[in-house]
C-alpha positions as protocol buffer text, in pm:
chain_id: "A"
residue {
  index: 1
  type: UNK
  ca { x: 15148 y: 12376 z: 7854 }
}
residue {
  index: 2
  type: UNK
  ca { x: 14941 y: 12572 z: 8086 }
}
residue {
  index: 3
  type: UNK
  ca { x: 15027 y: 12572 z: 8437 }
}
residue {
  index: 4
  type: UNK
  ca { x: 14829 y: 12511 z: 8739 }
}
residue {
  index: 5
  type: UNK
  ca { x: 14810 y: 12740 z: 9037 }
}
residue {
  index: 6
  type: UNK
  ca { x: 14814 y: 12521 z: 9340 }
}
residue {
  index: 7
  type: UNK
  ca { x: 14780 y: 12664 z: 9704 }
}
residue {
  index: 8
  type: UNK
  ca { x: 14847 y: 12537 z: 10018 }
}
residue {
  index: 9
  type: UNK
  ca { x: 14531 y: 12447 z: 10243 }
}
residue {
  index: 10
  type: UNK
  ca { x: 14633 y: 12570 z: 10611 }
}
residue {
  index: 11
  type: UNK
  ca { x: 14590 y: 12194 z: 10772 }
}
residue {
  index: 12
  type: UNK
  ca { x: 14323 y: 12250 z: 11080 }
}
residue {
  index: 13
  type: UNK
  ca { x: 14504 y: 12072 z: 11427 }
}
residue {
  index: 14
  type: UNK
  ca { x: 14290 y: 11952 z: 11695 }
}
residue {
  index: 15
  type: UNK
  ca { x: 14320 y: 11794 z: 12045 }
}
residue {
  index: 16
  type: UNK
  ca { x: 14286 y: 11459 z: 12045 }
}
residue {
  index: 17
  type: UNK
  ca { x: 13965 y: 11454 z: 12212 }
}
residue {
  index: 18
  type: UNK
  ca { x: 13797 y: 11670 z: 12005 }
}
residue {
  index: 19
  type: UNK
  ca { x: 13865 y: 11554 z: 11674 }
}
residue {
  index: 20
  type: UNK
  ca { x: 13720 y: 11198 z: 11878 }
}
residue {
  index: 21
  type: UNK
  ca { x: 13392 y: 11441 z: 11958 }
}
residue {
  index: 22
  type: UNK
  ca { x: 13371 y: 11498 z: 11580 }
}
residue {
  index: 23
  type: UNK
  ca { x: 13444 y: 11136 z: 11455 }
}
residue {
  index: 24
  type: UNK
  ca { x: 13182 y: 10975 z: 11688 }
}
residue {
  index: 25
  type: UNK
  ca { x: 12897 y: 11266 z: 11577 }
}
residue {
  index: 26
  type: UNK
  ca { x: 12990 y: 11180 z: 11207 }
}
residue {
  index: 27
  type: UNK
  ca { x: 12924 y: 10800 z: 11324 }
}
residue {
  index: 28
  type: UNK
  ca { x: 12572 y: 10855 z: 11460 }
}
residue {
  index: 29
  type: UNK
  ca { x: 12455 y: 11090 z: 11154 }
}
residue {
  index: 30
  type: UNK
  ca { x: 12571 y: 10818 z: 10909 }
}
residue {
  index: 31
  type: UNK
  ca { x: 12407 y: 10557 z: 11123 }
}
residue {
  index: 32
  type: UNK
  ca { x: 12073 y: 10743 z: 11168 }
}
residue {
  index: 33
  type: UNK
  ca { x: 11804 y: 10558 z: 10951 }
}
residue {
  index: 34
  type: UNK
  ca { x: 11549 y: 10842 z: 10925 }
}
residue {
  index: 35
  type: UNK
  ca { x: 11844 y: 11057 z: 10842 }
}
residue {
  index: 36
  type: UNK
  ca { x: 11931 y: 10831 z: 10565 }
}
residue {
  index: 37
  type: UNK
  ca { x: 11575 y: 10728 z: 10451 }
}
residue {
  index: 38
  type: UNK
  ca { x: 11401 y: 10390 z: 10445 }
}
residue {
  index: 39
  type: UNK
  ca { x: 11620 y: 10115 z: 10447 }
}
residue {
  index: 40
  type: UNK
  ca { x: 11572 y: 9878 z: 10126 }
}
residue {
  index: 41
  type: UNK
  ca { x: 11441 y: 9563 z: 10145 }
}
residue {
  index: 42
  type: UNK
  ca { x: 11567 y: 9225 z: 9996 }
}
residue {
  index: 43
  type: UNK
  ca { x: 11299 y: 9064 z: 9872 }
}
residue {
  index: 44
  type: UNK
  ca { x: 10981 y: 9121 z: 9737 }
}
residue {
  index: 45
  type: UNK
  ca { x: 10856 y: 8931 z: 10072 }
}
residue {
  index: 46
  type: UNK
  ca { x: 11033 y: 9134 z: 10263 }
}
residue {
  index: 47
  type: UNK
  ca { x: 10862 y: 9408 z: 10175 }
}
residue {
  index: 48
  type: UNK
  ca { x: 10529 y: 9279 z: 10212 }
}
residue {
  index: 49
  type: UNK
  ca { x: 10609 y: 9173 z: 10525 }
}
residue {
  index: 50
  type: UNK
  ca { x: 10736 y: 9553 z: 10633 }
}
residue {
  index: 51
  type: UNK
  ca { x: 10424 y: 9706 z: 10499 }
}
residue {
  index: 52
  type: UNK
  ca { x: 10227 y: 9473 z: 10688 }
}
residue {
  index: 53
  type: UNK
  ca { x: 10342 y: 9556 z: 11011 }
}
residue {
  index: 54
  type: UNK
  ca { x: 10311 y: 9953 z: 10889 }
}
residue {
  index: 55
  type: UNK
  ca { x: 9942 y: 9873 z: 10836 }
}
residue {
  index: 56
  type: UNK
  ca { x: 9867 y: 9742 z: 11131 }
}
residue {
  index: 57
  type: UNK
  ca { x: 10003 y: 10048 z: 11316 }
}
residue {
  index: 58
  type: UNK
  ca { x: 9769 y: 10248 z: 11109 }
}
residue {
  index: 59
  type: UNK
  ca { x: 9482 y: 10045 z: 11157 }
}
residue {
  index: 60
  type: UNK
  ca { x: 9564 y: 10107 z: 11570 }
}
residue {
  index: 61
  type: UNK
  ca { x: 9536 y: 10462 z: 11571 }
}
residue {
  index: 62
  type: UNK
  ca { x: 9257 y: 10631 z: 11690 }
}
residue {
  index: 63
  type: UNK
  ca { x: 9099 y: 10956 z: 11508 }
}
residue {
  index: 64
  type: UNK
  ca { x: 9052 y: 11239 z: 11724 }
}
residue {
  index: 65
  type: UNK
  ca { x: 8787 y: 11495 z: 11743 }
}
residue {
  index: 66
  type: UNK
  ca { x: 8929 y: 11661 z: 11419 }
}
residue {
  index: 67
  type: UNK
  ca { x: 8891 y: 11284 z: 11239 }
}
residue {
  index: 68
  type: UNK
  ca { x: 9281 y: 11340 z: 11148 }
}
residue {
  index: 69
  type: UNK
  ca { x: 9552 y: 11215 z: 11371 }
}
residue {
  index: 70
  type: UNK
  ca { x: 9922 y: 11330 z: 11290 }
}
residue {
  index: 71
  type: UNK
  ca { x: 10031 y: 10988 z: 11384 }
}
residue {
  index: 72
  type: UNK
  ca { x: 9823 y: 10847 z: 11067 }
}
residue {
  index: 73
  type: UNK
  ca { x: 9976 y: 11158 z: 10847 }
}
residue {
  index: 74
  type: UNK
  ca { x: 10356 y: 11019 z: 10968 }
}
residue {
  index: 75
  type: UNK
  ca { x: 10272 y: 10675 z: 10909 }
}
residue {
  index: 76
  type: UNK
  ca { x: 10165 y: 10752 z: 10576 }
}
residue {
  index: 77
  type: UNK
  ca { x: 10454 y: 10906 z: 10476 }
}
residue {
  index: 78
  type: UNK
  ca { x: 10660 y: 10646 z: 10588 }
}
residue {
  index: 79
  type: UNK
  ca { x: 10464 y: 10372 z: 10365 }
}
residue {
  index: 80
  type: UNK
  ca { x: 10560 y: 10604 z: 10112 }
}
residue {
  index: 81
  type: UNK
  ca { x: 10908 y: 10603 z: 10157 }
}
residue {
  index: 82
  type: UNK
  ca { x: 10889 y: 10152 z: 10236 }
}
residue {
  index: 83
  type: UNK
  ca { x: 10742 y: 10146 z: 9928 }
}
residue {
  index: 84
  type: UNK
  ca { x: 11003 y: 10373 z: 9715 }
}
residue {
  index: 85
  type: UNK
  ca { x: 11288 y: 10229 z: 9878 }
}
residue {
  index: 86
  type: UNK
  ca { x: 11147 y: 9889 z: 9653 }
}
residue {
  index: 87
  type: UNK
  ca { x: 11471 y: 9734 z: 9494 }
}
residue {
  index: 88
  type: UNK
  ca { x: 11576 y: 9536 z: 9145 }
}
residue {
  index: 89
  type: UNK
  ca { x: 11279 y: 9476 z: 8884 }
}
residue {
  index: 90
  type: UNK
  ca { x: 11246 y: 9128 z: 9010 }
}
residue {
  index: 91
  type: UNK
  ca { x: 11094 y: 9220 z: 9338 }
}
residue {
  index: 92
  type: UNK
  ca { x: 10765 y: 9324 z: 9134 }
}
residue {
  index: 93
  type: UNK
  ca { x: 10752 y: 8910 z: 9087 }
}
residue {
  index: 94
  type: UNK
  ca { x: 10818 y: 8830 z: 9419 }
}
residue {
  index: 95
  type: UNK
  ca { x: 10540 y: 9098 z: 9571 }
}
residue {
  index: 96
  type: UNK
  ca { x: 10292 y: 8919 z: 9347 }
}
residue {
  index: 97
  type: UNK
  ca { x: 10373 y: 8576 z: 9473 }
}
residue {
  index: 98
  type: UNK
  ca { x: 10389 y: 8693 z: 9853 }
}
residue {
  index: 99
  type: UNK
  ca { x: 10028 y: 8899 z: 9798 }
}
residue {
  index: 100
  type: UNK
  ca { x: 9705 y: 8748 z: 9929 }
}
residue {
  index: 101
  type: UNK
  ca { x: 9398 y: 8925 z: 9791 }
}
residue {
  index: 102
  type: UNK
  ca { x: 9230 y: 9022 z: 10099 }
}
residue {
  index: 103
  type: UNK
  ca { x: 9509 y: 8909 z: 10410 }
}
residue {
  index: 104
  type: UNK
  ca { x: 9670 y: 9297 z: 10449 }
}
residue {
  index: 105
  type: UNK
  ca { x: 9584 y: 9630 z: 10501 }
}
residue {
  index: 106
  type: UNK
  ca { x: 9599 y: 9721 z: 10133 }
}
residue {
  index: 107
  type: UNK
  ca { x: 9558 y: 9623 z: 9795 }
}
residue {
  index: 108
  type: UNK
  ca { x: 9838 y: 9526 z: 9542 }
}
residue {
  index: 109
  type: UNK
  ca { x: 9737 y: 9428 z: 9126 }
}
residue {
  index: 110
  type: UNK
  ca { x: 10001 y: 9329 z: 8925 }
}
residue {
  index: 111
  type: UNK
  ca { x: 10008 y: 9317 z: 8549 }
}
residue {
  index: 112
  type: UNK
  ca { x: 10042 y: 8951 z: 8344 }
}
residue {
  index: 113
  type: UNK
  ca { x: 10434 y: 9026 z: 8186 }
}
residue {
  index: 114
  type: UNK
  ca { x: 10465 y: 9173 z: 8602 }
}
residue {
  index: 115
  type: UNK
  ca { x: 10618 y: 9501 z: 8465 }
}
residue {
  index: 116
  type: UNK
  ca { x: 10305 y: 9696 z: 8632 }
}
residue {
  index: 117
  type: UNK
  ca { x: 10227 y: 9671 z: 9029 }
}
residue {
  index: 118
  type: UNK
  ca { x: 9956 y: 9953 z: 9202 }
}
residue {
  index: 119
  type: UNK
  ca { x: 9953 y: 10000 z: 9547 }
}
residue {
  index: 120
  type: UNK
  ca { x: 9648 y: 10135 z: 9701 }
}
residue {
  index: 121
  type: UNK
  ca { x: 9525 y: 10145 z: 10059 }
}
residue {
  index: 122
  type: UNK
  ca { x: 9266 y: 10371 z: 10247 }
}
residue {
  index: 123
  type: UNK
  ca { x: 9522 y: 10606 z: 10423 }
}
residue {
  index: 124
  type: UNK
  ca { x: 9286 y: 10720 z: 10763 }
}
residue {
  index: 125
  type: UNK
  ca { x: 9331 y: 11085 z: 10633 }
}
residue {
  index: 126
  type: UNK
  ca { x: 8968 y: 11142 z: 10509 }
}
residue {
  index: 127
  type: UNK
  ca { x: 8933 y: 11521 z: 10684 }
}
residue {
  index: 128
  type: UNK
  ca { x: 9209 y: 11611 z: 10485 }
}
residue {
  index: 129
  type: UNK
  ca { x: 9070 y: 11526 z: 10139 }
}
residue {
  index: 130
  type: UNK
  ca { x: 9343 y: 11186 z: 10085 }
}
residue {
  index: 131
  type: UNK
  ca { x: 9145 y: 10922 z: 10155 }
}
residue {
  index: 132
  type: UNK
  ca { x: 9307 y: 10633 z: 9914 }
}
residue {
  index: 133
  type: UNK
  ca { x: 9652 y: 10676 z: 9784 }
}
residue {
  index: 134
  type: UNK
  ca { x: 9786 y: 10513 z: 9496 }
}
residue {
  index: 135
  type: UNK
  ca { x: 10132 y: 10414 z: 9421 }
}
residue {
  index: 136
  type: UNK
  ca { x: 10264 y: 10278 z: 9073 }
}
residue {
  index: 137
  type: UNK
  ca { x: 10581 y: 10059 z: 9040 }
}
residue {
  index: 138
  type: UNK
  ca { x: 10693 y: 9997 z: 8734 }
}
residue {
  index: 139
  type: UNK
  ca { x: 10940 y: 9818 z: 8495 }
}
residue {
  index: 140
  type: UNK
  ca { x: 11226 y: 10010 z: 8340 }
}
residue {
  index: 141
  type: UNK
  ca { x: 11446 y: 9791 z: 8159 }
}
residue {
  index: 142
  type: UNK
  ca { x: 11737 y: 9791 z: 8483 }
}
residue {
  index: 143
  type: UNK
  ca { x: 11563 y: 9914 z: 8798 }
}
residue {
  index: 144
  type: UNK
  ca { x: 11227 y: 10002 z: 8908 }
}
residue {
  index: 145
  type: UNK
  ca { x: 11027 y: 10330 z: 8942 }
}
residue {
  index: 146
  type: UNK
  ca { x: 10791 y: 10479 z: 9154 }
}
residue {
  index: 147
  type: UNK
  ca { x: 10532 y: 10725 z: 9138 }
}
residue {
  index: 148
  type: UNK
  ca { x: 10226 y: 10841 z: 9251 }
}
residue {
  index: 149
  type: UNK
  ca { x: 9862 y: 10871 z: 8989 }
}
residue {
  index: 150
  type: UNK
  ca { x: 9726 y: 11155 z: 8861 }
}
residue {
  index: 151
  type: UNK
  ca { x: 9366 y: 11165 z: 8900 }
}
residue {
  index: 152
  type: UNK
  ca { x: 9096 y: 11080 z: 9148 }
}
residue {
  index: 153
  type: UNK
  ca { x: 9265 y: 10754 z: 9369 }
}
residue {
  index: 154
  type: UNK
  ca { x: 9037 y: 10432 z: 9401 }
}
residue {
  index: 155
  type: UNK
  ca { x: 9094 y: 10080 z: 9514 }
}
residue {
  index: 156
  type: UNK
  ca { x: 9248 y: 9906 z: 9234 }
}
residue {
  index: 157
  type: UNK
  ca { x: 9181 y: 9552 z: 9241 }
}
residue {
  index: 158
  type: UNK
  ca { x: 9316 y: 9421 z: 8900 }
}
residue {
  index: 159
  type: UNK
  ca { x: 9540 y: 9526 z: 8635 }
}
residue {
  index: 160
  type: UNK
  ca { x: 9459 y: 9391 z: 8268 }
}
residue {
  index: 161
  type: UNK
  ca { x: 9648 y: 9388 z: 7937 }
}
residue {
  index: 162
  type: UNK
  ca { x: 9612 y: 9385 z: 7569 }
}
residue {
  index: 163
  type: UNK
  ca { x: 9901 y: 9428 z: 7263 }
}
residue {
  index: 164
  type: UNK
  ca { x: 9822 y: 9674 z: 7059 }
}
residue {
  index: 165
  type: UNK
  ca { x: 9917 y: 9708 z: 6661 }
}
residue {
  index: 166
  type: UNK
  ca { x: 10219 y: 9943 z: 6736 }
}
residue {
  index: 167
  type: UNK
  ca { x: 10315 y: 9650 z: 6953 }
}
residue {
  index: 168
  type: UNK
  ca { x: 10290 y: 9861 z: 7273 }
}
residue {
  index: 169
  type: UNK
  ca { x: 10105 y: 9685 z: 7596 }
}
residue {
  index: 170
  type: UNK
  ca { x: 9789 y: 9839 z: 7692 }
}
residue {
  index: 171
  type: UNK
  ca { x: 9707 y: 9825 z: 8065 }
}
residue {
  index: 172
  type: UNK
  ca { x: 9414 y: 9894 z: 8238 }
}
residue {
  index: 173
  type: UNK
  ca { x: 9343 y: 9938 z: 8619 }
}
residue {
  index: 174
  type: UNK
  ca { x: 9045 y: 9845 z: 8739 }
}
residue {
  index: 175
  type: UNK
  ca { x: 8927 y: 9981 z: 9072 }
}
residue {
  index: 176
  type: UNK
  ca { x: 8656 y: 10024 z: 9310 }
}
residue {
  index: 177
  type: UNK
  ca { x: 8546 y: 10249 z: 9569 }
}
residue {
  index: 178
  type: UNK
  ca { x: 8249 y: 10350 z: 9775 }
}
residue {
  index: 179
  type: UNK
  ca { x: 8033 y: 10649 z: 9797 }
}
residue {
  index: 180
  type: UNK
  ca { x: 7677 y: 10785 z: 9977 }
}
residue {
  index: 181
  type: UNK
  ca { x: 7477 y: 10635 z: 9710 }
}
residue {
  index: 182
  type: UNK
  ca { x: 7697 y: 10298 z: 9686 }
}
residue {
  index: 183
  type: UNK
  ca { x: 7953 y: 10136 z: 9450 }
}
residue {
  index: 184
  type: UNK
  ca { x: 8185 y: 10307 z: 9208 }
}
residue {
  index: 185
  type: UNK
  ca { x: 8375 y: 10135 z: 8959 }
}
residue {
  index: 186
  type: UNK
  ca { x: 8661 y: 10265 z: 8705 }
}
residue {
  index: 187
  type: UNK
  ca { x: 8860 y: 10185 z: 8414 }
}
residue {
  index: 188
  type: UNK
  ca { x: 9212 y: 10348 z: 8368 }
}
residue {
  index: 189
  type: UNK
  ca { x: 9419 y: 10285 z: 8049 }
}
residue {
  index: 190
  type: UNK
  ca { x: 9801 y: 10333 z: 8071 }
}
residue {
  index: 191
  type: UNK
  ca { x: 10089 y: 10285 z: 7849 }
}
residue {
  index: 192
  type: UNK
  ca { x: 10500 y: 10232 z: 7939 }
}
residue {
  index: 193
  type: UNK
  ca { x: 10642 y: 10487 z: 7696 }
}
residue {
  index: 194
  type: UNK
  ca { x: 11024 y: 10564 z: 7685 }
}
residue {
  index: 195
  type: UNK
  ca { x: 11046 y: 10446 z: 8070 }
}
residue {
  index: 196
  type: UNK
  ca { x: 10733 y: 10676 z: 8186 }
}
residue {
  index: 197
  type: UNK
  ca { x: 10386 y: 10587 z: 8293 }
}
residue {
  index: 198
  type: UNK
  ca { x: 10140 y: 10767 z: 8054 }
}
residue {
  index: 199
  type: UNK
  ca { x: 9758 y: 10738 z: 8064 }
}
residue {
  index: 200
  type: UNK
  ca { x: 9643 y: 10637 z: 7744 }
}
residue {
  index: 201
  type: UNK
  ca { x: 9358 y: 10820 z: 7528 }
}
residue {
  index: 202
  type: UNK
  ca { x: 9206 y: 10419 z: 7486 }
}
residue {
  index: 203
  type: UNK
  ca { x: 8795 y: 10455 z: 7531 }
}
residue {
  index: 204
  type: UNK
  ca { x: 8502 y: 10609 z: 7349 }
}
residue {
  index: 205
  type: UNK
  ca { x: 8572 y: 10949 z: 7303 }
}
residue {
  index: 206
  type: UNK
  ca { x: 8957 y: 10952 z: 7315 }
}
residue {
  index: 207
  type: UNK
  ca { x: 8921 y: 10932 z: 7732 }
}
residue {
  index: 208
  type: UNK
  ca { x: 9137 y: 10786 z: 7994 }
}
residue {
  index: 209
  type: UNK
  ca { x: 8919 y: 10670 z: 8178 }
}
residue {
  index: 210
  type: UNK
  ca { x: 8537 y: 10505 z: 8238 }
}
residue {
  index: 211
  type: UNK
  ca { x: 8343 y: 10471 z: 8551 }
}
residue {
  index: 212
  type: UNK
  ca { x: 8016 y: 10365 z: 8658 }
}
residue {
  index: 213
  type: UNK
  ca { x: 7808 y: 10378 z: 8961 }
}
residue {
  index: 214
  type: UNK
  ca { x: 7574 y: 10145 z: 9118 }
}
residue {
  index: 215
  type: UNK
  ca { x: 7307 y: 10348 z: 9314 }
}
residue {
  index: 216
  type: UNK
  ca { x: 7177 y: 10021 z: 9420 }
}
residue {
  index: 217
  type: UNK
  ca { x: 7372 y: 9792 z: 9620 }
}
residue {
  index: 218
  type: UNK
  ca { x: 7176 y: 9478 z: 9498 }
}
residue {
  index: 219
  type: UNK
  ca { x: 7238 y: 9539 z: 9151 }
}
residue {
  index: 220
  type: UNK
  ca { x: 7480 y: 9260 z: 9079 }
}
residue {
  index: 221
  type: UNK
  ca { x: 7696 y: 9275 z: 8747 }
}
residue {
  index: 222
  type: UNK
  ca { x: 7843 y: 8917 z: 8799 }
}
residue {
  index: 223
  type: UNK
  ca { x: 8158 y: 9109 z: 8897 }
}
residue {
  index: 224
  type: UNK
  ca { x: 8325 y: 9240 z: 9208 }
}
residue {
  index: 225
  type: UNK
  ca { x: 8500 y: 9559 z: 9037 }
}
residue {
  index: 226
  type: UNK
  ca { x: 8151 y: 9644 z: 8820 }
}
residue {
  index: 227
  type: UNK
  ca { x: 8277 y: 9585 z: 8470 }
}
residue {
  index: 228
  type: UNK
  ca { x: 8349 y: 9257 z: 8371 }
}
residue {
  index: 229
  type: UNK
  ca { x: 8699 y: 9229 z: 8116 }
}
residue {
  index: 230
  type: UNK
  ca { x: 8668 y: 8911 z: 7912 }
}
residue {
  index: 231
  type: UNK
  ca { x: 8865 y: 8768 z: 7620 }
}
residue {
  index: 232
  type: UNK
  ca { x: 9225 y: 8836 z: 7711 }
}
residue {
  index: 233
  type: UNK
  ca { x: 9123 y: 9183 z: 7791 }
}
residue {
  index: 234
  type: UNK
  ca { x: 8954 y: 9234 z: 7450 }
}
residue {
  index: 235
  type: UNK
  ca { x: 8616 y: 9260 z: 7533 }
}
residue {
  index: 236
  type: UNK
  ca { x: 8439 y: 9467 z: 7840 }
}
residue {
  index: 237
  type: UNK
  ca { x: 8129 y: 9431 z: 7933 }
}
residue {
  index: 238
  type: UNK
  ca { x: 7949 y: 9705 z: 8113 }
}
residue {
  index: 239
  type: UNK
  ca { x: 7655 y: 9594 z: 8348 }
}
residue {
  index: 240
  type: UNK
  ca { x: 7251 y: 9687 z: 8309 }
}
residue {
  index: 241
  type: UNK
  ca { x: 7288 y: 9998 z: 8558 }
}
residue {
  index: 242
  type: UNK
  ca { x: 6822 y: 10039 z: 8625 }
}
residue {
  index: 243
  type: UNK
  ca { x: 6748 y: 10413 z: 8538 }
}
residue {
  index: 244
  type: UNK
  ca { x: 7060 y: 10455 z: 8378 }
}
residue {
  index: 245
  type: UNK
  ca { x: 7073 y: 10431 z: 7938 }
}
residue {
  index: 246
  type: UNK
  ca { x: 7366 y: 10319 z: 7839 }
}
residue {
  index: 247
  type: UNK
  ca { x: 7520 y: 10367 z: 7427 }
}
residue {
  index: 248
  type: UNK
  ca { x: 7734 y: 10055 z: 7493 }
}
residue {
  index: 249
  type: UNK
  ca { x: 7698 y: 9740 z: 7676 }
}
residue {
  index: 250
  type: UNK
  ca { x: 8057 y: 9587 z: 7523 }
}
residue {
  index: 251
  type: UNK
  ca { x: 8338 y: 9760 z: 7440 }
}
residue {
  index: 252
  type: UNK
  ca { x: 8561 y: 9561 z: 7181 }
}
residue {
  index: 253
  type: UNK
  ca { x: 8968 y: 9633 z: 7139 }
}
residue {
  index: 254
  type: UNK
  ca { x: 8996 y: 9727 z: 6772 }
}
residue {
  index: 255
  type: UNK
  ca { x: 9375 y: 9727 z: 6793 }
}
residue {
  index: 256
  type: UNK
  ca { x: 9451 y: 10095 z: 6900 }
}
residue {
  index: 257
  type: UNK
  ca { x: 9174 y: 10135 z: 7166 }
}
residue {
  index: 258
  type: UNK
  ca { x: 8835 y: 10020 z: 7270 }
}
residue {
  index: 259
  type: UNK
  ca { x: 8514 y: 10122 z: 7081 }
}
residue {
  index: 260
  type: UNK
  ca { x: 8108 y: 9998 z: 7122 }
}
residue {
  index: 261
  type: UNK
  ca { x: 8112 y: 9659 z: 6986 }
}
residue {
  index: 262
  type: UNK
  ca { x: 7831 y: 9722 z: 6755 }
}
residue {
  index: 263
  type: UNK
  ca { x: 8109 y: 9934 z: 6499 }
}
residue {
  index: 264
  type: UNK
  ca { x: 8294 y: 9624 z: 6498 }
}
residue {
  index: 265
  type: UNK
  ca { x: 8002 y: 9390 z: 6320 }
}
């Protein structure tokens, strides 16, 4: 039986009112919330409700000369955090029902089975290069995780959804944003795989992703986000852009992705 070699710790003795010192400093570090991070909300309403007071701090500040305040930076970051500290996978339900397109200071799309919210706001950081941030929440099985997108960040307005014949759920996010010459609008497919957020190979081409502009403003494609997804998400149909020749107008889901709808006939 092997034997243990035990020593004897020298026991540190203090005054009385300094080990009191000690105990009260421990107290106020353990207490401190920035210390400790955000605190976690209990609801999904709750949260909503936090982040809408955070927005309408950010909306207050002012930009200085520079067109970047430090203020907005902090603020950011601590949206970040309220929105990481999100709690069970329920909460993604409850965010949805407490959402109102177009009442806060940012935009929330959550998927039909609710497994897939996206965050995005326009963060007041546009000198530094960040000027939308975009933050996924998503279902795994007993909690929920957070992360930020790859890629170029854009309002996303809508998330869609389609099964494909491996039985894994297709989403797409489908965003907007602005430029110089006028409306943007994108297409990002994701898959859940093993607990992770993946973009998905699911257009022409094996890409990610498809965008189109509209250099003029009174072009209307009968949708607010540009392309218009029909049919349970089966069928997208890509507006007349004038001066711009397009292969495709619909794009049909063949089971694995999305090809022109003509190969389908």
């Amino acid at each position: 039986m092997s034997r243990t070699n035990r020593r004897k710790s020298p026991v540190l003795k203090f005054p009385i009112p300094i080990l009191a010192l000690f105990l009260s400093l421990g107290s106020l570090v353990g207490c401190s919330g920035t210390e400790q991070g955000e605190p976690s909300p209990r609801s999904g309403r709750e949260l909503i409700a936090s982040l809408d007071e955070l927005f309408a701090e950010l909306a207050a500040i002012p930009l200085d000369s520079t067109g970047l305040s430090q203020e907005a930076v902090q603020l950011n970051e601590t949206i970040r955090r309220k929105i990481e500290s999100i709690g069970p996978t329920k909460f993604l339900g409850e965010i949805g029902e407490s959402y109102r397109e177009g009442g806060h200071g940012f935009s929330f799309a959550l998927s039909k089975d609710k497994k897939l919210g996206i965050f995005s706001w326009y963060t007041k950081m546009d000198a530094s290069g960040n000027k939308i941030k975009n933050m996924a929440v998503y279902d795994q099985g007993d909690r929920l995780e957070v992360s930020s997108l790859s890629g170029m960040p854009i309002i996303y307005g809508k998330v869609h959804q389609v099964e494909t014949y491996k039985d894994e759920v297709l989403y797409m996010l489908h965003g907007k944003d602005q430029n110089e010459n006028g409306d943007v609008f994108r297409l990002d497919a994701y898959t859940l795989r093993h607990g992770q957020l993946e973009e998905a190979p699911a257009f022409p081409n094996n890409e990610s992703s498809i965008a189109i502009a509209r250099m003029v403003r009174a072009t209307d494609p009968s949708d607010p986000l540009g392309f218009r997804v029909v049919m349970n998400g089966s069928r997208i149909l890509v507006p007349n852009i004038p001066g711009k020749a397009l292969k495709a107008h619909a794009l049909a889901f063949n089971g694995r992705k999305y090809v022109p709808e003509s190969e389908l006939e």
